[in-house]
TORKOL-4160 file (C-alpha; in steps of 0.2 Angstrom, whole numbers, padded with zeros to 4 digits, m for minus):
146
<pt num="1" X="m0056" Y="m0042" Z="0097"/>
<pt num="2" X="m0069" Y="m0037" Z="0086"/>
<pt num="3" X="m0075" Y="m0047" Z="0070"/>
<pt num="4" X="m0071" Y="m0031" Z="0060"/>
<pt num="5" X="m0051" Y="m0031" Z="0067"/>
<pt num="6" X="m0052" Y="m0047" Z="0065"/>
<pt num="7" X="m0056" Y="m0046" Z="0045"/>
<pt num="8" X="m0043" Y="m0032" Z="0042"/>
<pt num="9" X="m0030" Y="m0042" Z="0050"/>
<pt num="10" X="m0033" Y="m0057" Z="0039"/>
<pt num="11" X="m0033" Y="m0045" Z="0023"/>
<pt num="12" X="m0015" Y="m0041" Z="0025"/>
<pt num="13" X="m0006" Y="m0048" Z="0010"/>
<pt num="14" X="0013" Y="m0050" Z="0006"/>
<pt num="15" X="0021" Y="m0037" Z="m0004"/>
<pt num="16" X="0026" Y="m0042" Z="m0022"/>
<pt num="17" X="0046" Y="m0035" Z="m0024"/>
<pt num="18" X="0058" Y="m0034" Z="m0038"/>
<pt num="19" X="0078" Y="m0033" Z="m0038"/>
<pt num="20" X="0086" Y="m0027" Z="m0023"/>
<pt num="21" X="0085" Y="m0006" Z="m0023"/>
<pt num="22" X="0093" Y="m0004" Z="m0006"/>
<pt num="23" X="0106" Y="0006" Z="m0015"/>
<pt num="24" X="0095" Y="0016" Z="m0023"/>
<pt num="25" X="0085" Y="0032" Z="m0023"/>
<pt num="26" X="0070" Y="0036" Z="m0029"/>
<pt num="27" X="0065" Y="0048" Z="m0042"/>
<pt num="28" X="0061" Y="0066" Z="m0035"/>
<pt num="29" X="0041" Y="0066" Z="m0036"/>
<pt num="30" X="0041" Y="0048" Z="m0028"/>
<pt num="31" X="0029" Y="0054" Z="m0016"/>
<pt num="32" X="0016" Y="0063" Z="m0029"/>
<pt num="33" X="0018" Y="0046" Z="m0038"/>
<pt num="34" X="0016" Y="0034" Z="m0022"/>
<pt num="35" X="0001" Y="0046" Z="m0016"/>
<pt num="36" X="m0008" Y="0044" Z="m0034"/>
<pt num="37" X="m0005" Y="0025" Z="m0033"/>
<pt num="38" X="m0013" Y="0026" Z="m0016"/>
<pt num="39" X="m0031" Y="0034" Z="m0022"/>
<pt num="40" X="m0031" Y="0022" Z="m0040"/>
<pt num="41" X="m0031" Y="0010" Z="m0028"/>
<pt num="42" X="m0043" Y="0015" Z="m0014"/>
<pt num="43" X="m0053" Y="0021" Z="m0030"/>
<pt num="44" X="m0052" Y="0004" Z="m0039"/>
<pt num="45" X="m0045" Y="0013" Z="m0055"/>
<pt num="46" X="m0036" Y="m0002" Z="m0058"/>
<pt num="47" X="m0034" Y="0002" Z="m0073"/>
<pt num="48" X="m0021" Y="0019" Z="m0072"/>
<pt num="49" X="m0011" Y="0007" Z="m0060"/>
<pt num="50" X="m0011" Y="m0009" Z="m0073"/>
<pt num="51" X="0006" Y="0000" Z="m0083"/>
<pt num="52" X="0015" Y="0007" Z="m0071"/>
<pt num="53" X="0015" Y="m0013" Z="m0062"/>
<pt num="54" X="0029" Y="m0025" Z="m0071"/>
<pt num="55" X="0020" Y="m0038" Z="m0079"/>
<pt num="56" X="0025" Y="m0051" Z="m0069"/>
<pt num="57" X="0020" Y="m0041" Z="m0054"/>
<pt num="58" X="0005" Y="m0040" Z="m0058"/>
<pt num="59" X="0003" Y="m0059" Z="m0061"/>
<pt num="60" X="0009" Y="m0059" Z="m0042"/>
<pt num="61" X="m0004" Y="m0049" Z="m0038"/>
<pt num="62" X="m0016" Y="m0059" Z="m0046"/>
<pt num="63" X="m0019" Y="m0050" Z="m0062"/>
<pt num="64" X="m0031" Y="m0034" Z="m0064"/>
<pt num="65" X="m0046" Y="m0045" Z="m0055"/>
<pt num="66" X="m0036" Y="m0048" Z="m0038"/>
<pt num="67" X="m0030" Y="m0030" Z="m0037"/>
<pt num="68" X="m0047" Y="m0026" Z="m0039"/>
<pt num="69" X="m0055" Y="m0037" Z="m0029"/>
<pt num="70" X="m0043" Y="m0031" Z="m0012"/>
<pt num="71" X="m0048" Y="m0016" Z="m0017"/>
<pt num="72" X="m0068" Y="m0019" Z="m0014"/>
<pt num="73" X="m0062" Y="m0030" Z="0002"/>
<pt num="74" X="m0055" Y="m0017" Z="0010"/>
<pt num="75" X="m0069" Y="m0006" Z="0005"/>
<pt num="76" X="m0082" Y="m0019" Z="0011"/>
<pt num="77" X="m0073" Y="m0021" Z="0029"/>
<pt num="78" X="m0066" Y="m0005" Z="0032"/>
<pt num="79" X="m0077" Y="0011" Z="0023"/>
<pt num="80" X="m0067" Y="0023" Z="0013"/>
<pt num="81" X="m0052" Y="0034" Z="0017"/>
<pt num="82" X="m0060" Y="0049" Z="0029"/>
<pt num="83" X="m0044" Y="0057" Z="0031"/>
<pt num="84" X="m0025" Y="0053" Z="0029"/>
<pt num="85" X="m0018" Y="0051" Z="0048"/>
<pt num="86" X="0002" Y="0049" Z="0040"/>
<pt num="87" X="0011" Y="0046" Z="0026"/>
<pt num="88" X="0029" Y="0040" Z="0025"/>
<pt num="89" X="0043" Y="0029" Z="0018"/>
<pt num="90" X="0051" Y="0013" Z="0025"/>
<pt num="91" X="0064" Y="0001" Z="0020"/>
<pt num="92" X="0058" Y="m0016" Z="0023"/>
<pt num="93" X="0067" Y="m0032" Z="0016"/>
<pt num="94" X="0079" Y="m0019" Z="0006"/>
<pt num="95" X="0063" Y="m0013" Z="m0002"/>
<pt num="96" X="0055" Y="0006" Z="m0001"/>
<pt num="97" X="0039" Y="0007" Z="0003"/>
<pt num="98" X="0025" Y="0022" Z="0005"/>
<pt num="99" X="0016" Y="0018" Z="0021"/>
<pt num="100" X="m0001" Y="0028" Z="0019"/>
<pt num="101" X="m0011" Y="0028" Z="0039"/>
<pt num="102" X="m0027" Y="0031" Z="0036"/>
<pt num="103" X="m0045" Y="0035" Z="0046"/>
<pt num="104" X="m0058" Y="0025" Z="0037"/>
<pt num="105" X="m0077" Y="0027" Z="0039"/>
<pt num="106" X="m0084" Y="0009" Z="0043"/>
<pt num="107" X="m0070" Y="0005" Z="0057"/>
<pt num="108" X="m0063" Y="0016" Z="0070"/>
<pt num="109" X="m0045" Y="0005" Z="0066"/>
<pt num="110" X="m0036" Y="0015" Z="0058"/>
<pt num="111" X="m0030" Y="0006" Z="0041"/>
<pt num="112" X="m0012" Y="0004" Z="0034"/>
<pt num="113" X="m0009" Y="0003" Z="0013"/>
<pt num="114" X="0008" Y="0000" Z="0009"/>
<pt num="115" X="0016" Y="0001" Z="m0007"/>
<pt num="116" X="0032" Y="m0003" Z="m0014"/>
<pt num="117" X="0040" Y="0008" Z="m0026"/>
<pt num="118" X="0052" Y="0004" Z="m0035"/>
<pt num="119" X="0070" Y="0014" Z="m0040"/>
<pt num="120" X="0060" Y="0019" Z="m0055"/>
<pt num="121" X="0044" Y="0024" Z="m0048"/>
<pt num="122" X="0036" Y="0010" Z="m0054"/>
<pt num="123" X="0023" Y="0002" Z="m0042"/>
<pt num="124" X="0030" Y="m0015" Z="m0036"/>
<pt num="125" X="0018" Y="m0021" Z="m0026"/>
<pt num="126" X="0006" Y="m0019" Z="m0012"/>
<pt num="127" X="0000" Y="m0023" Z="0007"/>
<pt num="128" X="m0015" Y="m0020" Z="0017"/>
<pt num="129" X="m0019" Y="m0021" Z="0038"/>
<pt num="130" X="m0022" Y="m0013" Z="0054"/>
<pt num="131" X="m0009" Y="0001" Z="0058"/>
<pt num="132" X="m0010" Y="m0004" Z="0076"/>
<pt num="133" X="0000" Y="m0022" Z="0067"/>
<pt num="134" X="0011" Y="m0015" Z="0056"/>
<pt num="135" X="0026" Y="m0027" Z="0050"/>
<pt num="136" X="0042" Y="m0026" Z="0054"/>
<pt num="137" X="0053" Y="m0012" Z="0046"/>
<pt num="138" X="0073" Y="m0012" Z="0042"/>
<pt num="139" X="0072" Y="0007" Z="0045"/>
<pt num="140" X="0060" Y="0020" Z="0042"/>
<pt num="141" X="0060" Y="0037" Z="0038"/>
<pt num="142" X="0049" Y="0051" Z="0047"/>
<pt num="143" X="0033" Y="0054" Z="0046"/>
<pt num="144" X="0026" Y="0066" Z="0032"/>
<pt num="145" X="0011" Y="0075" Z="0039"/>
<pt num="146" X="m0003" Y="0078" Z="0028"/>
């Protein structure tokens, strides 16, 4: 396994998550919303993310520096975002999340950002890793191609 593989599998992080949404759908222009989450963070626009977190989510998160700081990690280890390879949403834990597969210019990995999005399309949280390990999923919807 390569040192780089090896880096991105010890970036992945556990997802920060709110009330049970299980029951729940998400507002119509979830995956506009889950996409612009997905390039402020991959950007390290921070800042545009910061209102749309609940404030003790972003605690969990380790405030504005942390997100920040995963955000020049995974751009340290794995390049940018050359192309989207898949988009699409999953329940894990009772929890929907965006999945976002992407090509990334420092690594031929490809690289997995998932975010939760909460029932009112505020951003509830984050994770980071290899597509080829993904976690494990309660049920997942299919993919949207790009």
């Amino acid at each position: 396994m390569s040192r780089c593989r090896l880096a991105l599998l010890a970036l992945a992080l556990p997802l920060v998550t709110g009330a049970d949404a299980s029951a729940q759908p998400l507002p119509p222009d979830s995956l506009e919303t889950a996409r612009r989450y997905a390039r402020w963070f991959l950007a390290g626009h921070v800042d545009s993310i910061l209102p749309s977190i609940p404030p003790a989510s972003v605690d969990a998160l380790g405030g504005r520096d942390g997100i920040l700081r995963t955000g020049a990690t995974i751009a340290d280890r794995a390049g940018s975002e050359a192309r989207v390879v898949e988009e699409r949403f999953v329940w894990r834990g009772g929890r929907r999340q965006y999945w976002r597969t992407m090509a990334m210019t420092a690594t031929s990995d490809h690289f997995l950002l998932r975010i939760v999005i909460r029932p009112d399309g505020r951003f509830g949280g984050y994770g980071t890793g290899l597509a080829t390990n993904p976690p494990p999923v309660d049920s997942s919807g299919p993919p949207i191609r790009p």
